[in-house]
C-alpha positions in Angstrom: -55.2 83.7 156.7 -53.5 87.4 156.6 -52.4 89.3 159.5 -55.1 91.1 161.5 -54.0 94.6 162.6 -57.2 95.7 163.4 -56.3 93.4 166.7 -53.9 96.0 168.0 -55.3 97.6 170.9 -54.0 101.4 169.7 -56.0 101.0 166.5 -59.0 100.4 168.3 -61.7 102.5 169.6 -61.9 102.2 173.9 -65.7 101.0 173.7 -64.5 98.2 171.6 -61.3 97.3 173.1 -63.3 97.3 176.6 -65.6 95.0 175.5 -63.5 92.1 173.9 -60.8 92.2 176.6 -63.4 91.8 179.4 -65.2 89.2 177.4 -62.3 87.3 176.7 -60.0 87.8 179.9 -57.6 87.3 177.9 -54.7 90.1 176.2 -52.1 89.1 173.7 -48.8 91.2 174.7 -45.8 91.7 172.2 -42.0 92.2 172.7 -39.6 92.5 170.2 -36.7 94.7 169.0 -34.8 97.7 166.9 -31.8 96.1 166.1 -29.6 95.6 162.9 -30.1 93.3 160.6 -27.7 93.6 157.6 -28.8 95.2 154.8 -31.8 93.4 153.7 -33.9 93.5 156.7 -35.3 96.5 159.1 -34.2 97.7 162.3 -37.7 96.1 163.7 -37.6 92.4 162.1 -38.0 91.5 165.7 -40.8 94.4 166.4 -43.0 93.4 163.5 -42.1 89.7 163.7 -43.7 89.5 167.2 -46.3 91.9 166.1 -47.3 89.4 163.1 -47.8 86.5 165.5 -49.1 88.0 168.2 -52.1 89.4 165.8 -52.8 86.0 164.7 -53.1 84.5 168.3 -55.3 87.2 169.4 -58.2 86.3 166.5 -57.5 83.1 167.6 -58.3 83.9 170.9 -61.0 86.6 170.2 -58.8 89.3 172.0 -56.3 92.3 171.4 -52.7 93.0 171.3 -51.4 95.1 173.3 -47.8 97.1 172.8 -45.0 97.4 174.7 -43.2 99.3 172.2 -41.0 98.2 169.6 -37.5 98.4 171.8 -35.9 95.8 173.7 -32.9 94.8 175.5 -30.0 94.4 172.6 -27.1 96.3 174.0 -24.7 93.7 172.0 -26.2 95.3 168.8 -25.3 98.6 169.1 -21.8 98.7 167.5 -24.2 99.3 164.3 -25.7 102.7 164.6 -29.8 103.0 164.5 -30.1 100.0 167.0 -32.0 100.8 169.9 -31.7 99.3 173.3 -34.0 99.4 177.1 -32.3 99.1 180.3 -33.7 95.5 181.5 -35.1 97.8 184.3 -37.0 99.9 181.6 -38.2 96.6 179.8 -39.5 95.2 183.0 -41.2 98.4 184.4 -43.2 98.8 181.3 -44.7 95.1 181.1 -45.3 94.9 184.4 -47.5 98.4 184.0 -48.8 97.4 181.0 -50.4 94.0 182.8 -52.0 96.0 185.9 -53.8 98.3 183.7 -55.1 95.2 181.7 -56.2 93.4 184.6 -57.9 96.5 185.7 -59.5 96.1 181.8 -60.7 92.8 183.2 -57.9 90.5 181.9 -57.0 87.2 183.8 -54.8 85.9 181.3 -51.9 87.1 179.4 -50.1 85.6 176.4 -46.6 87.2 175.7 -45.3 86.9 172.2 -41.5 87.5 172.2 -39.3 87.3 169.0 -36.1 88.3 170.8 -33.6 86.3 172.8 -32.2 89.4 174.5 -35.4 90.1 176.1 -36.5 86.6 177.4 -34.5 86.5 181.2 -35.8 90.0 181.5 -39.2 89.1 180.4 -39.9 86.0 182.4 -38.5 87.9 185.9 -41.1 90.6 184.8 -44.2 88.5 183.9 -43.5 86.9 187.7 -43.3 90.7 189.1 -46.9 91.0 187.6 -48.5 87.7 188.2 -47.8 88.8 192.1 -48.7 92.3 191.7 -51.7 92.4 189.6 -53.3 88.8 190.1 -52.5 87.3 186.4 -51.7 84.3 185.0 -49.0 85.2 182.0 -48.1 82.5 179.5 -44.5 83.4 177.8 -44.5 82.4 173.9 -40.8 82.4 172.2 -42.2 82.6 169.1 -38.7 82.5 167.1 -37.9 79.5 169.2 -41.2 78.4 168.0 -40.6 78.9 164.2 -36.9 77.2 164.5 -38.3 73.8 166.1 -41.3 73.5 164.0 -39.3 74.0 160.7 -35.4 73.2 162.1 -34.1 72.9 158.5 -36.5 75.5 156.7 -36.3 78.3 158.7 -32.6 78.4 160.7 -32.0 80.0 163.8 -29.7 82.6 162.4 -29.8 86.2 162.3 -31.0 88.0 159.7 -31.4 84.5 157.7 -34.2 82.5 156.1 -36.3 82.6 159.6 -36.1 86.2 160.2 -36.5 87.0 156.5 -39.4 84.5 156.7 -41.1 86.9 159.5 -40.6 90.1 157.7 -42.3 88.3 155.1 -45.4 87.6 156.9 -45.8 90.8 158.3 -45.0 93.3 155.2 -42.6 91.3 152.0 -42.1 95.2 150.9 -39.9 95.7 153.8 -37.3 92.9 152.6 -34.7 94.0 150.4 -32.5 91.0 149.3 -30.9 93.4 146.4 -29.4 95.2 149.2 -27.8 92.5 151.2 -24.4 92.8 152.9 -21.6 90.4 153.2 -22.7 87.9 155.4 -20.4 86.4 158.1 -19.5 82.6 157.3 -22.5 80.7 158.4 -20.9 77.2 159.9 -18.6 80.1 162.3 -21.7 82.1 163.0 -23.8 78.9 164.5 -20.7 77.6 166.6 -20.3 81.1 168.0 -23.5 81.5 168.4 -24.4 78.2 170.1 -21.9 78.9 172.8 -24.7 81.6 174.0 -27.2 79.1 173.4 -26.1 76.5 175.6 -29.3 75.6 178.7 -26.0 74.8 181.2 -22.9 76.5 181.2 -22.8 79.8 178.9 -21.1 83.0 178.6 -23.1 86.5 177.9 -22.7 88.1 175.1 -21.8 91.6 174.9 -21.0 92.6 171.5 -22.8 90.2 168.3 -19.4 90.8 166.3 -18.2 88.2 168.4 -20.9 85.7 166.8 -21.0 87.7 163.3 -18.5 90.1 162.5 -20.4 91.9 159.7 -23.5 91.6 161.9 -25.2 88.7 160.4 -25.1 85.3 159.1 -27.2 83.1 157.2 -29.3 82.1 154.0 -32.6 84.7 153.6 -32.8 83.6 149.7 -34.3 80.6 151.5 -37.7 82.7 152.3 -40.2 82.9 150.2 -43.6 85.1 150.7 -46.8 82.1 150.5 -44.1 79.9 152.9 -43.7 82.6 155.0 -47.2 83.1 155.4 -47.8 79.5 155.9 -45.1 79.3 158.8 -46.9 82.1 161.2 -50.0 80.4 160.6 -48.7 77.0 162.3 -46.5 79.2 165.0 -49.5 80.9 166.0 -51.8 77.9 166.4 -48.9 76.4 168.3 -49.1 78.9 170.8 -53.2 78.9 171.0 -53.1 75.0 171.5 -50.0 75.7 173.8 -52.0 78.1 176.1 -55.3 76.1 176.4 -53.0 73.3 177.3 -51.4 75.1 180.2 -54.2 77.1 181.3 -56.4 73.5 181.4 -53.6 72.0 183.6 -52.8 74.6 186.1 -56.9 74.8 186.2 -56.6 79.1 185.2 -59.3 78.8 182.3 -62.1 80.4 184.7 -60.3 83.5 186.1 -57.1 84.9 188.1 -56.2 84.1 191.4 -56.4 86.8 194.1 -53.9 89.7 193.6 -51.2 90.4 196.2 -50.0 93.5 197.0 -50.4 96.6 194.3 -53.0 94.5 192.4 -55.7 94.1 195.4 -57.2 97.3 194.0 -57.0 96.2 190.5 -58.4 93.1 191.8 -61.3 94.7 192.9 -61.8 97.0 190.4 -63.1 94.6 187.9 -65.4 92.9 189.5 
């Protein structure tokens, strides 16, 4: 099954969009990032590999995607001119915007596909800013996190390797260029350095990615190919779908939202 663009919310008329986010109560939301990936990869590996999943949950869920804009939080990247990098502030503001005007669309329930570690603490403070001010319940999908412990061998949780490669793949192979790869950094280095910001207890924060990869990136893309790629965001994504109904079944959220606090009363209201 291909990608489905014609699930992103800008593409579609407002009649439409209307109508199958109000049907569904449900919006698919993706975050990503413009950051440097060697040579062989875009700026928006992140952007367009959040942007790939997130189209396939939405048809999975009969709903739309909904941007926040390709940027993210990746200040540590920007020793390599062409990265682009949101203030958490910014990053927070916009998603939590984004959510009140689709609950006042009728949504009750929100799936966020991220493909970017340097978003995810800001993400998860702003997805409980908007459950309290709009009256949502938001579901957070790491979707690179996703790819890694489905596939731990085949697709490696690098940067700018076989998993990243992998998503480019799914979402357009004419934007991977492995003729024009750089020297990586040594790879057994890069996943020690880079595990020490990994760690769930005790971790530092990482400032500038040269001190996990000094050329900027590390692993084995050559390992990517474009029918296992494809194959790969088809199982991420029906991860997430089976996640979501899982949770929402649980915390009993498959019927509707609870009642909005504050800012979101009107929104609230508005839909009803």
């Amino acid at each position: 099954m291909p990608r489905h663009p014609d699930r992103q919310l800008e593409r579609l008329a407002q009649p439409a969009a209307a109508r199958m986010l109000a049907a569904s109560g449900t919006a698919v939301v993706a975050a990503g990032s413009v950051e440097q990936h060697g040579g062989h990869l875009p700026l928006g590996t992140d952007a367009f590999a959040a942007v790939s999943i997130a189209e396939r949950v939405a048809f999975r869920l009969d709903t739309a995607v909904a941007p926040l804009g390709p940027v993210g939080v990746a200040p540590y990247h920007l020793a390599w001119p062409g990265t682009l990098s949101l203030a958490p502030a910014t990053l927070s503001a916009v998603l939590v915007d984004v959510c009140g005007a689709l609950r006042l669309a009728g949504v009750s329930r929100i799936v966020l596909v991220n493909w970017h570690e340097g978003n995810s603490a800001v993400l998860r403070l702003a997805a409980a800013e908007a459950q309290q001010r709009h009256g949502l319940h938001i579901v957070i999908a790491e979707a690179h996190v996703i790819t890694h412990s489905l596939y731990p061998d085949e697709m490696e949780f690098t940067h700018a390797g076989s998993m990243e490669t992998a998503a480019v793949l799914g979402y357009e192979p004419g934007l991977v260029r492995r003729d024009r790869a750089r020297e990586p950094s040594d790879l057994t280095s890069g996943q020690a350095a880079h595990a020490l910001f990994r760690q769930p207890d005790v971790y530092p924060v990482l400032r500038d990615f040269r001190q996990i990869a000094p050329t900027g990136w590390y692993g084995r893309p050559e390992q990517a190919d474009e029918q296992r790629a494809e194959e790969v965001a088809e199982a991420v994504a029906d991860h997430i779908v089976r996640r979501a109904r899982e949770i929402w079944a649980a915390l009993g959220t498959a019927g509707g939202a609870p009642p909005a606090a504050g800012n979101g009363a009107a929104a609230a209201g508005a839909d009803r």
